[in-house]
mmCIF entry with sequence, helices, sheets and N, C-alpha, C, O atoms, coordinates in Angstrom:
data_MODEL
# 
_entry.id   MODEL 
# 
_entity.id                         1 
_entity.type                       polymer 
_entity.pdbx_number_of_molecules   1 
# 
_entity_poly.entity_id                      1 
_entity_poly.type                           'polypeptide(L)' 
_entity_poly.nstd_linkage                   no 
_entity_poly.nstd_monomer                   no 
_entity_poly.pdbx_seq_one_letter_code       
;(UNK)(UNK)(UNK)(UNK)(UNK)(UNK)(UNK)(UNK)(UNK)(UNK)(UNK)(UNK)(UNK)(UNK)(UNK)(UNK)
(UNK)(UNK)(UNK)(UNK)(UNK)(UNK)(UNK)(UNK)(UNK)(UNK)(UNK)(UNK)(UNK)(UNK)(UNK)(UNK)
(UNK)(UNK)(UNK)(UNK)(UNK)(UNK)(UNK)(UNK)
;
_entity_poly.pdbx_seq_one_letter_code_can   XXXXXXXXXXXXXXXXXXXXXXXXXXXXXXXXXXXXXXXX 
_entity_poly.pdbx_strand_id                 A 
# 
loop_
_entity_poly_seq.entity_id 
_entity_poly_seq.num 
_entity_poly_seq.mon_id 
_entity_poly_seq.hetero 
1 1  UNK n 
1 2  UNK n 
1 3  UNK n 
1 4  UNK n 
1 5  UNK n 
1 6  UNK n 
1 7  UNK n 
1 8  UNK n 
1 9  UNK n 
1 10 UNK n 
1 11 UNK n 
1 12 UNK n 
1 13 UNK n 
1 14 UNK n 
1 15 UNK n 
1 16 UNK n 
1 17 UNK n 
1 18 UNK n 
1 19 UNK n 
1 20 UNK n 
1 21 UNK n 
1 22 UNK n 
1 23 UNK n 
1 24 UNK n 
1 25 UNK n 
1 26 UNK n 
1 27 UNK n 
1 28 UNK n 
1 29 UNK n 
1 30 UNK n 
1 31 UNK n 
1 32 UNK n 
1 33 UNK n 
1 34 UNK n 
1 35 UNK n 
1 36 UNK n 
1 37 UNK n 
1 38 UNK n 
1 39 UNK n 
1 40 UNK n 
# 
_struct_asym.id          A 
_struct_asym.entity_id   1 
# 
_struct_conf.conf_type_id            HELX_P 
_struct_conf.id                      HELX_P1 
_struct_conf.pdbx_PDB_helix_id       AA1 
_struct_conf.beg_label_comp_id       UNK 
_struct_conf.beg_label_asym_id       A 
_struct_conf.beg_label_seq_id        2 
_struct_conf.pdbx_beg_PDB_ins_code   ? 
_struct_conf.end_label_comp_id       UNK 
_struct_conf.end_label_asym_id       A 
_struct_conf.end_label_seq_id        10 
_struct_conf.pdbx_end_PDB_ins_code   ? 
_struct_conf.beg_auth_comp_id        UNK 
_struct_conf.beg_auth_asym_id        A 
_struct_conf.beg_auth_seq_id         2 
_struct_conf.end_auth_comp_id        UNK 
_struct_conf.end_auth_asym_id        A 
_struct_conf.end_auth_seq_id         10 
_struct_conf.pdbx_PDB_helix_class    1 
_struct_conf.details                 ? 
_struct_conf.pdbx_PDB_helix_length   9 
# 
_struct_conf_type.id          HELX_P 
_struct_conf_type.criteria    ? 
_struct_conf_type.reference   ? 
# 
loop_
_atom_site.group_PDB 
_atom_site.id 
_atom_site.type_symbol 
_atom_site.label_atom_id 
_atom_site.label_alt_id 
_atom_site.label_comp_id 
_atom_site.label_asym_id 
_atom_site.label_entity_id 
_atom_site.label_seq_id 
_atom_site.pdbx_PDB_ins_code 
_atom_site.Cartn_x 
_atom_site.Cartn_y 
_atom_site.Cartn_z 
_atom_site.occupancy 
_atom_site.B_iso_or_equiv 
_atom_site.pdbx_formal_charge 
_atom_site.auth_seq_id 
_atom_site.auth_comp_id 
_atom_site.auth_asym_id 
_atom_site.auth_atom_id 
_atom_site.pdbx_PDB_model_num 
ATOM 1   N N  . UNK A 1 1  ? 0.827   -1.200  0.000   1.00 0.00 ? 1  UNK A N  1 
ATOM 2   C CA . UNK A 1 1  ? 0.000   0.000   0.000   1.00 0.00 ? 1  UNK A CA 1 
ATOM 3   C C  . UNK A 1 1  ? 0.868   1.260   0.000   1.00 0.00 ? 1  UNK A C  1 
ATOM 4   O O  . UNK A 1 1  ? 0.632   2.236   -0.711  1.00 0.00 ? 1  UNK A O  1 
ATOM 5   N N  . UNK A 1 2  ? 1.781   1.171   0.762   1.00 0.00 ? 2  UNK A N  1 
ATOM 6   C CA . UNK A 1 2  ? 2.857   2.533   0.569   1.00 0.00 ? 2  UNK A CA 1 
ATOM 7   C C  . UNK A 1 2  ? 3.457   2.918   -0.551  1.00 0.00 ? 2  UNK A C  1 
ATOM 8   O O  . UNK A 1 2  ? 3.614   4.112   -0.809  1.00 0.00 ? 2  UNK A O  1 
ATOM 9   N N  . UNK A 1 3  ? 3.956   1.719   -1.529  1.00 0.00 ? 3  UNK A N  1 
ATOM 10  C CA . UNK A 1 3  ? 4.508   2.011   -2.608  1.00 0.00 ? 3  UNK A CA 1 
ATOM 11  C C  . UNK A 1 3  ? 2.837   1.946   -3.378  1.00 0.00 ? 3  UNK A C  1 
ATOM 12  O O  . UNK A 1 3  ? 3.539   2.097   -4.378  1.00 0.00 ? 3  UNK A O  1 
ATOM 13  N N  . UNK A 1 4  ? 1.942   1.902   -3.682  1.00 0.00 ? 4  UNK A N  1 
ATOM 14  C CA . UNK A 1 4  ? 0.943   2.279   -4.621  1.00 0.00 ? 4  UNK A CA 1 
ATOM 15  C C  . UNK A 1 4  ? 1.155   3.602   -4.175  1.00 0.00 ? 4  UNK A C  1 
ATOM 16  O O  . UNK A 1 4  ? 1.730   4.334   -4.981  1.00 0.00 ? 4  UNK A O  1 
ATOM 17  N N  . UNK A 1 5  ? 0.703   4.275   -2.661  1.00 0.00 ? 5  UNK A N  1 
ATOM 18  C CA . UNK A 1 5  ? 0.355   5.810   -2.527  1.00 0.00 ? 5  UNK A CA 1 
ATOM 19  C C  . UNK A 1 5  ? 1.379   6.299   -2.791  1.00 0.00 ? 5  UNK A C  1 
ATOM 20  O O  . UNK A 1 5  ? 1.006   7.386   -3.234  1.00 0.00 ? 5  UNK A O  1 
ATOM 21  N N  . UNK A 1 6  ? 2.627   6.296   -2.857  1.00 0.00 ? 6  UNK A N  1 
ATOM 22  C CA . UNK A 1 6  ? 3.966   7.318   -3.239  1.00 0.00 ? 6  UNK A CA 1 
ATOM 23  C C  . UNK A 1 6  ? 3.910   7.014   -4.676  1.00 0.00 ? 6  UNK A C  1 
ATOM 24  O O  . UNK A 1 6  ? 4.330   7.861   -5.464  1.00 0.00 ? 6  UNK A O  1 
ATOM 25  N N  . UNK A 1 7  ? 3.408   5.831   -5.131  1.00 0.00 ? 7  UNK A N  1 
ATOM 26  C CA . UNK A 1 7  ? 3.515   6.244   -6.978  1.00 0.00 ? 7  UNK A CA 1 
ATOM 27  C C  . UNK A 1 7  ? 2.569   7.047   -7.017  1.00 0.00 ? 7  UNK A C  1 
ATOM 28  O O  . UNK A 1 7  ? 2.952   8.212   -7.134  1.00 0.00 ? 7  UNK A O  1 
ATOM 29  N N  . UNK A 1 8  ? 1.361   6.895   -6.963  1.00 0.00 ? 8  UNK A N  1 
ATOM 30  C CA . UNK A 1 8  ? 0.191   7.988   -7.352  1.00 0.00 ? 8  UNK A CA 1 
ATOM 31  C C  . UNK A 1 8  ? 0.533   9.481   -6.479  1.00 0.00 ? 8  UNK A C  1 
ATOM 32  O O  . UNK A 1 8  ? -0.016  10.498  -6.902  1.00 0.00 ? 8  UNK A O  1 
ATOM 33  N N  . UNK A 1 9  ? 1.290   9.567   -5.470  1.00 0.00 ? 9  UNK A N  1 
ATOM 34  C CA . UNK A 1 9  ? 1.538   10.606  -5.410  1.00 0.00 ? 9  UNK A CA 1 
ATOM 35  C C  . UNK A 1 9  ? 2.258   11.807  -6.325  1.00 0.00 ? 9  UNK A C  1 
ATOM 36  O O  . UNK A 1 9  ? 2.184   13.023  -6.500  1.00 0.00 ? 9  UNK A O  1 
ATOM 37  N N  . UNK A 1 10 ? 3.252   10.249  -6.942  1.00 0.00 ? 10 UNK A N  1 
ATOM 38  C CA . UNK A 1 10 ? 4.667   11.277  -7.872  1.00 0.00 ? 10 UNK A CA 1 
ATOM 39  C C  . UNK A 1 10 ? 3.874   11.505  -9.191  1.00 0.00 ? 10 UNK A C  1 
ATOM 40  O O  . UNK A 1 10 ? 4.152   12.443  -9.938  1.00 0.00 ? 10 UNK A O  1 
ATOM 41  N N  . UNK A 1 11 ? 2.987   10.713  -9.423  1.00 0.00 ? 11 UNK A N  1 
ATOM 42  C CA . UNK A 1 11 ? 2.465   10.818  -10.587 1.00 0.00 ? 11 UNK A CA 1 
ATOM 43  C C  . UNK A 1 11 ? 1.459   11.797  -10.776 1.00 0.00 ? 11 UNK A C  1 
ATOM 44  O O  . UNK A 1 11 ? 0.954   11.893  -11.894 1.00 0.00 ? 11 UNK A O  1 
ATOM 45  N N  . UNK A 1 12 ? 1.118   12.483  -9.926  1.00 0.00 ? 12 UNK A N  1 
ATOM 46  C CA . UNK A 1 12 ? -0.442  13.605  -9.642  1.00 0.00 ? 12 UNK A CA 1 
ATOM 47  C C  . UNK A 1 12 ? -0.048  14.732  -10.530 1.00 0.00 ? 12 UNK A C  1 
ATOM 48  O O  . UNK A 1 12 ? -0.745  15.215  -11.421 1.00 0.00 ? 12 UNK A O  1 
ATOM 49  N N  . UNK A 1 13 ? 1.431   15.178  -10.102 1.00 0.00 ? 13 UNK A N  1 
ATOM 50  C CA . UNK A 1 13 ? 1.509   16.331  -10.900 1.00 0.00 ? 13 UNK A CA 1 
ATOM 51  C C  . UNK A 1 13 ? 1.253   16.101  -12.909 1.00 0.00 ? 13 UNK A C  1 
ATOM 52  O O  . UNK A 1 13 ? 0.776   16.919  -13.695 1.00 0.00 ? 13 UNK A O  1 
ATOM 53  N N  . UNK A 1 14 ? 1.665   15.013  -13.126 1.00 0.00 ? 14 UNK A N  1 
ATOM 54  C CA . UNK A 1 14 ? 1.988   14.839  -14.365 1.00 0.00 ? 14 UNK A CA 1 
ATOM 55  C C  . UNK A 1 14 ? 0.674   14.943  -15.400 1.00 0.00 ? 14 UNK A C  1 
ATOM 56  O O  . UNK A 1 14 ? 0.528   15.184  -16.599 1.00 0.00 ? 14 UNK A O  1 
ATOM 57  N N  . UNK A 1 15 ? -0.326  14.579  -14.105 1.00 0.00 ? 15 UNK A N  1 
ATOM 58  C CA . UNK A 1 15 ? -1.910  13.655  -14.936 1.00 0.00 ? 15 UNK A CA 1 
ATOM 59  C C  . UNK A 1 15 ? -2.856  15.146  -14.148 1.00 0.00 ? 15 UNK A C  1 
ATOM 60  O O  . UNK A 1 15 ? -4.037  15.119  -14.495 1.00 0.00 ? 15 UNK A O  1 
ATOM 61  N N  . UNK A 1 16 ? -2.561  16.179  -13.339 1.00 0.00 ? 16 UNK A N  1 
ATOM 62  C CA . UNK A 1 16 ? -3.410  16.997  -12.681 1.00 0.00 ? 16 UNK A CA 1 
ATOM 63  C C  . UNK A 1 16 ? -2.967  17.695  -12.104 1.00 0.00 ? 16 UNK A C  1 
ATOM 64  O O  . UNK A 1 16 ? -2.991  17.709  -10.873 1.00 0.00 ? 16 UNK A O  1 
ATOM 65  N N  . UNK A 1 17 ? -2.282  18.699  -13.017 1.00 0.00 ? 17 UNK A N  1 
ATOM 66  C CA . UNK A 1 17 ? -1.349  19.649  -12.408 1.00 0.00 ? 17 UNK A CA 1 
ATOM 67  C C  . UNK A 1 17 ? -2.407  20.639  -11.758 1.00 0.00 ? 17 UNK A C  1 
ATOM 68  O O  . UNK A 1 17 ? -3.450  20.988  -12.312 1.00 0.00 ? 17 UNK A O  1 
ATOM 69  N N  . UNK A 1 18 ? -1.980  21.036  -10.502 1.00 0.00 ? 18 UNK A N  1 
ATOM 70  C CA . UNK A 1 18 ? -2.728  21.865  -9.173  1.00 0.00 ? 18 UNK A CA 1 
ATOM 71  C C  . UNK A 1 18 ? -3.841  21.040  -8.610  1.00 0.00 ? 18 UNK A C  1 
ATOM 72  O O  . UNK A 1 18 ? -4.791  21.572  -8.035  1.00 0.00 ? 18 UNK A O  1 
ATOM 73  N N  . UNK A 1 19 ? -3.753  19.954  -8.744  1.00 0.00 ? 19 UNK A N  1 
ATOM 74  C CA . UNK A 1 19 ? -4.447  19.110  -7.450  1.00 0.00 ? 19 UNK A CA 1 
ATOM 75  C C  . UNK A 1 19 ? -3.593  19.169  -6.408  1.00 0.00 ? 19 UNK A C  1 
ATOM 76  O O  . UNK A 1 19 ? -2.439  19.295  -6.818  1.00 0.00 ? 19 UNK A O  1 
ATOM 77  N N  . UNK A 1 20 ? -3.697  19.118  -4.856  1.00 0.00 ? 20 UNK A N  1 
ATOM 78  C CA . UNK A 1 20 ? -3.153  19.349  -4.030  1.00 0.00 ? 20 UNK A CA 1 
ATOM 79  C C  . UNK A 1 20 ? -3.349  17.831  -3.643  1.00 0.00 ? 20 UNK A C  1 
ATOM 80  O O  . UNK A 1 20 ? -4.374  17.158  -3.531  1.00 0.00 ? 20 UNK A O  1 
ATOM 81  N N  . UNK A 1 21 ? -1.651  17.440  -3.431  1.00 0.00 ? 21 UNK A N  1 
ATOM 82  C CA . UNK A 1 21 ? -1.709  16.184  -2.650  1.00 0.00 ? 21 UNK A CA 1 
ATOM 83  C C  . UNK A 1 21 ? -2.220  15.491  -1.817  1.00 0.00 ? 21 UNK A C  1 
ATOM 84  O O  . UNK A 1 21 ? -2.642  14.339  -1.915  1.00 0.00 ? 21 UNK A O  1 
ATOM 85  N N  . UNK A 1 22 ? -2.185  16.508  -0.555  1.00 0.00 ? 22 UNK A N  1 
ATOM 86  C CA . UNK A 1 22 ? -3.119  16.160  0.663   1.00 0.00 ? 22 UNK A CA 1 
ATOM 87  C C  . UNK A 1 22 ? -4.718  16.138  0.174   1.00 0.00 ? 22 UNK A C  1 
ATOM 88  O O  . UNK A 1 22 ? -5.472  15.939  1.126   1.00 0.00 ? 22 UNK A O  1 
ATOM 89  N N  . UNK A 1 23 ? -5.174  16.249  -0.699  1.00 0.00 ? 23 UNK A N  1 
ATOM 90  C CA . UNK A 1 23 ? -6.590  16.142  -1.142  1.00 0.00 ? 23 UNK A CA 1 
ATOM 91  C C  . UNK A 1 23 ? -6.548  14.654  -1.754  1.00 0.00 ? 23 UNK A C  1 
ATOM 92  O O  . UNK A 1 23 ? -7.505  14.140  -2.333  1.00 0.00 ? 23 UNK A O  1 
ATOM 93  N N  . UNK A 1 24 ? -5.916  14.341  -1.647  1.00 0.00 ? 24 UNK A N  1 
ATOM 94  C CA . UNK A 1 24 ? -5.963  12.731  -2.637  1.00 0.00 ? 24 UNK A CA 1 
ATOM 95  C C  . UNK A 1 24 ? -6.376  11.346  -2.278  1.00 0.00 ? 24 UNK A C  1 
ATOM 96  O O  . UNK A 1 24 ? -5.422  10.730  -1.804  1.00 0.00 ? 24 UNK A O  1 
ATOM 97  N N  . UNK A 1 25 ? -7.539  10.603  -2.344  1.00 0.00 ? 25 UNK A N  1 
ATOM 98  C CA . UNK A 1 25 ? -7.876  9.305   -1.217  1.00 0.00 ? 25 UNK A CA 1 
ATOM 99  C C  . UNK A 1 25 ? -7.486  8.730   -2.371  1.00 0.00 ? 25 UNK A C  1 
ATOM 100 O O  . UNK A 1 25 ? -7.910  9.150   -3.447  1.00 0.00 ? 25 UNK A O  1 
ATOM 101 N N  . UNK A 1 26 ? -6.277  7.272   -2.246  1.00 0.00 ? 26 UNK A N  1 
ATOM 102 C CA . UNK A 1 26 ? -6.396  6.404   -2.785  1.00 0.00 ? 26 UNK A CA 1 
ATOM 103 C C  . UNK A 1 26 ? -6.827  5.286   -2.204  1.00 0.00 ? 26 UNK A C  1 
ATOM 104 O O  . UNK A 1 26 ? -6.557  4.991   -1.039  1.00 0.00 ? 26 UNK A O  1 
ATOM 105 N N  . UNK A 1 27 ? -7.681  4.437   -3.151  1.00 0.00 ? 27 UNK A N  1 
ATOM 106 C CA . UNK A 1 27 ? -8.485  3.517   -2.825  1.00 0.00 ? 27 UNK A CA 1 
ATOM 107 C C  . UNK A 1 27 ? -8.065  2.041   -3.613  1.00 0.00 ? 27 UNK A C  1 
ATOM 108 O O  . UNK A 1 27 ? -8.118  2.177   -4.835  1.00 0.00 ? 27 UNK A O  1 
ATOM 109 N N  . UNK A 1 28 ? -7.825  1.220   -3.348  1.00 0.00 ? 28 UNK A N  1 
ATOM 110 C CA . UNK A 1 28 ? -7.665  -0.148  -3.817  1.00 0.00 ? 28 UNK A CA 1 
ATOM 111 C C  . UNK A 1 28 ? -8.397  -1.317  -3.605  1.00 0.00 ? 28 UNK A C  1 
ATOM 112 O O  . UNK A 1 28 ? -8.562  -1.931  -2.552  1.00 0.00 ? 28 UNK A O  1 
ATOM 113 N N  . UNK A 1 29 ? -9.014  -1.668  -5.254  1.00 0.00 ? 29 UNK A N  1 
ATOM 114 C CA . UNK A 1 29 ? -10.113 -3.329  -4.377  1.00 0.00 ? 29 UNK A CA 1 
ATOM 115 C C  . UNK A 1 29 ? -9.358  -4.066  -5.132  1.00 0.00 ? 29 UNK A C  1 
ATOM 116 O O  . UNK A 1 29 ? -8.771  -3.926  -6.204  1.00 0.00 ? 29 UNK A O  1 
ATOM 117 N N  . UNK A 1 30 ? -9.515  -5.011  -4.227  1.00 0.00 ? 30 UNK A N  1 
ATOM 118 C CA . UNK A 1 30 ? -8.937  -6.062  -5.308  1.00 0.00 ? 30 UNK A CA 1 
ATOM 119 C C  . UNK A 1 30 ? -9.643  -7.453  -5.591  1.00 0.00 ? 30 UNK A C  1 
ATOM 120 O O  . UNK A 1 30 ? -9.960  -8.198  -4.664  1.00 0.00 ? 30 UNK A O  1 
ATOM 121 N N  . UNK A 1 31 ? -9.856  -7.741  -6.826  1.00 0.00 ? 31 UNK A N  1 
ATOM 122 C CA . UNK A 1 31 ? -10.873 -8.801  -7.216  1.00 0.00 ? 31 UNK A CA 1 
ATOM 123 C C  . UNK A 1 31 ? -9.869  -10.069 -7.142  1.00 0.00 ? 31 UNK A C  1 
ATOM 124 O O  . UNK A 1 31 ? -8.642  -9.975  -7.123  1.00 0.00 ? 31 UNK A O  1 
ATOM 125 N N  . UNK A 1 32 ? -10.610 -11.270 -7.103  1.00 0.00 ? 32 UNK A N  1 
ATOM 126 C CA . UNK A 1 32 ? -10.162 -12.604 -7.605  1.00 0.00 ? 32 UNK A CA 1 
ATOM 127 C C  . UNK A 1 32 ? -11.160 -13.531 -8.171  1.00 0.00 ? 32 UNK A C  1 
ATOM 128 O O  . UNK A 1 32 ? -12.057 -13.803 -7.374  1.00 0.00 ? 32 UNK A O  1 
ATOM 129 N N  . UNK A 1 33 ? -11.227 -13.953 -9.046  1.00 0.00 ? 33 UNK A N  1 
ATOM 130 C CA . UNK A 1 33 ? -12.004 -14.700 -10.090 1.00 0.00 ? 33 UNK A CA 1 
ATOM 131 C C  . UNK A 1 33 ? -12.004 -16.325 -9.766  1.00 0.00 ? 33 UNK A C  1 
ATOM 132 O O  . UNK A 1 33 ? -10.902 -16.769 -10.090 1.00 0.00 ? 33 UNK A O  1 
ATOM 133 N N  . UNK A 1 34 ? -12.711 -17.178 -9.331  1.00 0.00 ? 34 UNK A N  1 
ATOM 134 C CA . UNK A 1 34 ? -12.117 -18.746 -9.364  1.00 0.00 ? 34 UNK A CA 1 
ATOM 135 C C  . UNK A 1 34 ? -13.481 -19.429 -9.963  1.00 0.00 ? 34 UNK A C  1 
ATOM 136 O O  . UNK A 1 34 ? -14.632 -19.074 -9.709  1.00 0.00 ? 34 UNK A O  1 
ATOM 137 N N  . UNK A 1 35 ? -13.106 -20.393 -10.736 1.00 0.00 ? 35 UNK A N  1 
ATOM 138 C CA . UNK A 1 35 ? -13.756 -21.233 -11.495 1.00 0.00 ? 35 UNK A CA 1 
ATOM 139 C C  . UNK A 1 35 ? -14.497 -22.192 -10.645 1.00 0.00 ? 35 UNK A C  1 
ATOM 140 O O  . UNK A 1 35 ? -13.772 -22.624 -9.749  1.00 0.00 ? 35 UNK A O  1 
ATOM 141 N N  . UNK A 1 36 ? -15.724 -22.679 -10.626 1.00 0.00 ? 36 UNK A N  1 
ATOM 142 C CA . UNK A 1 36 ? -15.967 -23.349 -9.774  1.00 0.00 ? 36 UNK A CA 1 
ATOM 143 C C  . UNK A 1 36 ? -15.758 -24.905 -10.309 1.00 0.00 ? 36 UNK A C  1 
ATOM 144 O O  . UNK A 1 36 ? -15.761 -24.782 -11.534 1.00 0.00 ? 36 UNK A O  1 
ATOM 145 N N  . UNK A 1 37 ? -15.600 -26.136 -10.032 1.00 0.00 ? 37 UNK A N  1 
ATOM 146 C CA . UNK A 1 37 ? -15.298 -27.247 -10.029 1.00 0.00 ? 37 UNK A CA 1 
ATOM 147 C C  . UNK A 1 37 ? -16.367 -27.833 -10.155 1.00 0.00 ? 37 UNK A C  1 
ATOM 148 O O  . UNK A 1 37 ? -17.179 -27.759 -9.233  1.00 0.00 ? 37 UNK A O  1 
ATOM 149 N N  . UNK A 1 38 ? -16.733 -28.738 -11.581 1.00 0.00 ? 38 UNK A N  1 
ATOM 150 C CA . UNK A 1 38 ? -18.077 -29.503 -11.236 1.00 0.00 ? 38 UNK A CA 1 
ATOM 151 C C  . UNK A 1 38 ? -18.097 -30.593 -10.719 1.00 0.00 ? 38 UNK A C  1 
ATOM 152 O O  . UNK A 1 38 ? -17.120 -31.342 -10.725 1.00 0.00 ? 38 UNK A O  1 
ATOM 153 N N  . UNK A 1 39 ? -19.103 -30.844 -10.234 1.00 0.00 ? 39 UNK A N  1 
ATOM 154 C CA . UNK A 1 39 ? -18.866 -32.056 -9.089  1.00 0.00 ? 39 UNK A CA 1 
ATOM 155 C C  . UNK A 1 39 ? -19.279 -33.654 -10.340 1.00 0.00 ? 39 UNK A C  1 
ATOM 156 O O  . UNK A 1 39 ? -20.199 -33.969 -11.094 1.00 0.00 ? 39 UNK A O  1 
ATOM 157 N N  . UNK A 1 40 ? -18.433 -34.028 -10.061 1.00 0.00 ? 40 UNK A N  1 
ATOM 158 C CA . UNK A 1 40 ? -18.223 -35.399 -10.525 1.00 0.00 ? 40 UNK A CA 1 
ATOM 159 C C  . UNK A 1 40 ? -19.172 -36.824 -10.174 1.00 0.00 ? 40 UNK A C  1 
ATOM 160 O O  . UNK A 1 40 ? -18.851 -37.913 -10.652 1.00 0.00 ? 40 UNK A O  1 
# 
């Protein structure tokens, strides 16, 4: 989680120049997909 928020931090200026850092919630979900097994 620290290294996601310090990339999106360094990256703010590039993608939204005068957004103010401290204004920034990053949020992360994370999915997983599994196949279900048919029963035999």
């Amino acid at each position: 989680m620290a290294k996601i928020s310090a990339m999106a931090l360094d990256l703010l200026p590039d993608n939204h120049p005068g957004i103010d850092p401290a204004s920034v919630f990053v949020q992360v979900t994370a999915l997983r997909e599994t196949e279900s097994l048919a029963a035999s």
